[in-house]
C-alpha positions in Angstrom: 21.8 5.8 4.1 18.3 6.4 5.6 18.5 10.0 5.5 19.7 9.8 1.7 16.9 7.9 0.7 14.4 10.2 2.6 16.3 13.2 1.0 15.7 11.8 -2.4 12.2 10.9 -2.0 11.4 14.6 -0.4 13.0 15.7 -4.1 11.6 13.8 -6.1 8.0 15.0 -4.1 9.3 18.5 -4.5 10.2 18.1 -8.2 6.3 16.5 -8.7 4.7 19.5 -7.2 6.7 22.1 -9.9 6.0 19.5 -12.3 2.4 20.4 -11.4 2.1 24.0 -10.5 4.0 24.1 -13.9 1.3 22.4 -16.0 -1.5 24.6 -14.0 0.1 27.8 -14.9 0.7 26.6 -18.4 -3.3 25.8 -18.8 -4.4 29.1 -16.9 -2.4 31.0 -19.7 -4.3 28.4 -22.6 -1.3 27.4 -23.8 -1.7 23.4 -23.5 -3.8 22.7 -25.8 -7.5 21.2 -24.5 -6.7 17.7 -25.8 -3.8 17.3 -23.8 -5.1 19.6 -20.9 -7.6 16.7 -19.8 -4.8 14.3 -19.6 -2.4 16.0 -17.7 -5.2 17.8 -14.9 -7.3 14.8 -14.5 -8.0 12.4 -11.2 -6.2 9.4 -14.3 -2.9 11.3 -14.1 -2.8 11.8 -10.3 -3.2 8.1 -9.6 -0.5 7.1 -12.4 2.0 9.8 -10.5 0.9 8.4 -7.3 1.7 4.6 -8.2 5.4 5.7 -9.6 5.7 7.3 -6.7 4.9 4.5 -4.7 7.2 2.3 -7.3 9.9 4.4 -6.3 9.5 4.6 -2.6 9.7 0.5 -2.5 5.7 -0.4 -3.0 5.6 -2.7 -6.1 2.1 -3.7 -5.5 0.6 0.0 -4.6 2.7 1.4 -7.7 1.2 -0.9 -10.6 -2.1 -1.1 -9.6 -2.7 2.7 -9.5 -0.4 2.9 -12.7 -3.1 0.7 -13.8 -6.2 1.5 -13.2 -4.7 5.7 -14.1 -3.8 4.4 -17.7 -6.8 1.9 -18.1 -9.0 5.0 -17.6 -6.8 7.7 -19.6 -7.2 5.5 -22.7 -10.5 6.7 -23.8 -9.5 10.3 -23.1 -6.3 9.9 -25.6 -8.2 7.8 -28.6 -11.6 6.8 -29.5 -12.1 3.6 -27.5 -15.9 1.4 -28.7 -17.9 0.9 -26.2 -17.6 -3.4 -26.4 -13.7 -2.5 -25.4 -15.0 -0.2 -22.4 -17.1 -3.2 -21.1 -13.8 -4.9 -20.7 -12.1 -2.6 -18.6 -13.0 -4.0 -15.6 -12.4 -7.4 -16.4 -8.8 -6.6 -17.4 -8.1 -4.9 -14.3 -9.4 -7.5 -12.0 -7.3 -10.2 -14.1 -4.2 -7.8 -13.9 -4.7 -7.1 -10.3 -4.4 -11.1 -9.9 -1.7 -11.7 -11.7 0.3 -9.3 -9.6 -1.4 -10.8 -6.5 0.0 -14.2 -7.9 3.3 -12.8 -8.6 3.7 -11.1 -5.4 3.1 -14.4 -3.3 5.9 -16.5 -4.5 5.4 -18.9 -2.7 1.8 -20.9 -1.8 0.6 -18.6 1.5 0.2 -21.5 4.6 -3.6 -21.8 5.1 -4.9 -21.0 8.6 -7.5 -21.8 10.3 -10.0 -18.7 11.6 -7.6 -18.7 14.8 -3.9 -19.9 14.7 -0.9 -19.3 16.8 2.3 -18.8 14.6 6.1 -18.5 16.1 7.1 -18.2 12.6 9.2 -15.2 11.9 7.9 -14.3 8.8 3.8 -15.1 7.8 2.0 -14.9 4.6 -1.8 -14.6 5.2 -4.7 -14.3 2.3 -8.2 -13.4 3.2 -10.9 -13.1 1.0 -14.9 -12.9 2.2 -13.8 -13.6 5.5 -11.6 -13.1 8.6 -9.6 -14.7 11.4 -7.5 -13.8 14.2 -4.0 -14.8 14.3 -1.6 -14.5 17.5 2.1 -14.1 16.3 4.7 -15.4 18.8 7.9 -15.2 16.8 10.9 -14.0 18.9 12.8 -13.2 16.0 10.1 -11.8 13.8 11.4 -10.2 10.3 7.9 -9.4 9.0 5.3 -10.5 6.9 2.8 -10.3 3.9 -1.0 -9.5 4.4 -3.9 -9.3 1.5 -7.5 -8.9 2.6 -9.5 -9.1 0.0 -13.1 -8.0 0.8 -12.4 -9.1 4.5 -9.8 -9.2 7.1 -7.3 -10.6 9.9 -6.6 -9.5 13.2 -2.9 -10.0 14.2 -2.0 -9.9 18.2 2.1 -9.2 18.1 2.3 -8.3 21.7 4.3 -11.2 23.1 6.4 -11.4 19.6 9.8 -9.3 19.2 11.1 -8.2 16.6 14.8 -9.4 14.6 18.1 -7.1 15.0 16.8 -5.5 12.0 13.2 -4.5 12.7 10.0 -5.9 10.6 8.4 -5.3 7.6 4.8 -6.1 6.8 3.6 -5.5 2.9 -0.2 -5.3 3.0 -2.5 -5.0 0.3 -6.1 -4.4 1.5 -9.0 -3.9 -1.1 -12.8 -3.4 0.5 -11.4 -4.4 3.8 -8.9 -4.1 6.7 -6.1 -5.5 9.3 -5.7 -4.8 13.0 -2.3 -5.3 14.2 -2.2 -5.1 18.1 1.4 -4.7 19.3 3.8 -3.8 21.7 3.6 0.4 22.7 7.4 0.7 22.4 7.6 -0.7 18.9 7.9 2.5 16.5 5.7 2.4 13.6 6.8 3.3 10.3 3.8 3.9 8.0 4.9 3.9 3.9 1.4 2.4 3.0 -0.4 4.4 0.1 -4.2 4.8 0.4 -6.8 5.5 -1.7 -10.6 6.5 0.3 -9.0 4.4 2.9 -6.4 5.4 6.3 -3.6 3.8 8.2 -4.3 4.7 11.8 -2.4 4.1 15.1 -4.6 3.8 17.8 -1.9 3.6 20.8 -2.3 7.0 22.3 0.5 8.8 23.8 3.1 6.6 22.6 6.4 8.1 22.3 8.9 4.9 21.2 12.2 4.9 19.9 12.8 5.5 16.2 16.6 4.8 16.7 16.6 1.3 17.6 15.6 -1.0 14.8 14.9 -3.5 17.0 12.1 -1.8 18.1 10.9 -0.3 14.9 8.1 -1.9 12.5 7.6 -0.8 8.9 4.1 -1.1 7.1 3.9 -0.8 3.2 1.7 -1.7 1.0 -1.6 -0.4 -0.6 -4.9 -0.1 0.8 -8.9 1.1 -1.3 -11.5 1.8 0.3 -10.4 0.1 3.7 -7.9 0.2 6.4 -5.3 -0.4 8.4 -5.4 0.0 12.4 -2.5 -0.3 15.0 -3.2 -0.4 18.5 -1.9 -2.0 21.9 -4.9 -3.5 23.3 
């Protein structure tokens, strides 16, 4: 099942990149017309393929925002937009980006203190304008959610294992960043998108298992201008 879905994304990647050189041929030979050439070869396009992309690879958050902040800025290129609506744009997006926020944490996140100890095996943590460090004990640890706002949490899994199934953590980090510090035979799956931000691992020569699930950790999610660190110590 894993290697179909990897096989499909690698196609649908492949099938973007024709899609592309395709369009770049057709614009060297000035057959699209100029109108439609600035919509189709423009930094507005490229985000909104990059959020279906991350739609379809399991990244709901990631996806829409990109999708909306690509279309929110492709507007004025396709119809004369007044400049009292362009003043909004912002504003929209900020409001949008909330509501997702909102949507995405079903339930009312647990508030914690600038330090806590958690055995739970699954934690919801918000941060915004601030920070805290958070030691995860959960024997049986499924994953998690994580949103740093303009800020950012440090999470020490070392002592924590992980369920039958492996973890997954969905992070969202705008203008900030999370450290996770865990275990160096836990095998890191990275499937977070990142816009003038990085996902790093930090843990050296680590060469874990990807074959045991047990052992493996999946991070998705979205990240602008900040990041996202792994390490082991």
């Amino acid at each position: 099942m894993e290697s179909n879905i990897q096989t499909n994304k690698r196609l649908l990647f492949g099938v973007i990149l024709i899609a592309i050189g395709g369009i770049w041929i057709l614009q060297q030979l000035g057959i699209i017309p100029p109108v439609l050439r600035e919509i189709l070869i423009s930094w507005q396009m490229l985000l909104v393929i990059i959020g279906i992309f991350s739609l379809i690879n399991g990244n709901e958050v990631a996806g829409w925002v990109l999708i909306l902040i690509g279309g929110v800025f492709m507007v004025p290129e396709v119809i004369d937009v007044p400049w009292k609506l362009k003043r909004l744009a912002w504003p929209v997006m900020l409001i949008t980006l909330g509501v997702i926020l909102i949507m995405r944490h079903k339930r009312k996140p647990e508030v914690l203190p600038d330090t806590a100890d958690l055995q739970l095996d699954y934690f919801d943590d918000f941060v915004v304008f601030g920070g805290r460090e958070i030691v995860i004990n959960s024997q049986n640890l499924i994953g998690g959610k994580s949103t740093a706002i303009f800020g950012g949490s440090e999470y020490d899994m070392r002592v924590a294992k992980l369920s039958s199934d492996g973890a997954v953590v969905d992070c969202v980090s705008v203008f900030g960043g999370n450290t996770f510090k865990i275990p160096p035979d836990w095998a890191v799956k990275n499937e977070v998108s990142t816009i003038f931000g990085a996902f790093t691992d930090k843990r050296g020569n680590v060469v874990p298992d990807h074959r045991q699930l047990s052992k493996t950790i999946v991070f998705r999610g979205f990240t602008a201008f900040g990041g996202i660190e792994i390490k082991n110590f």
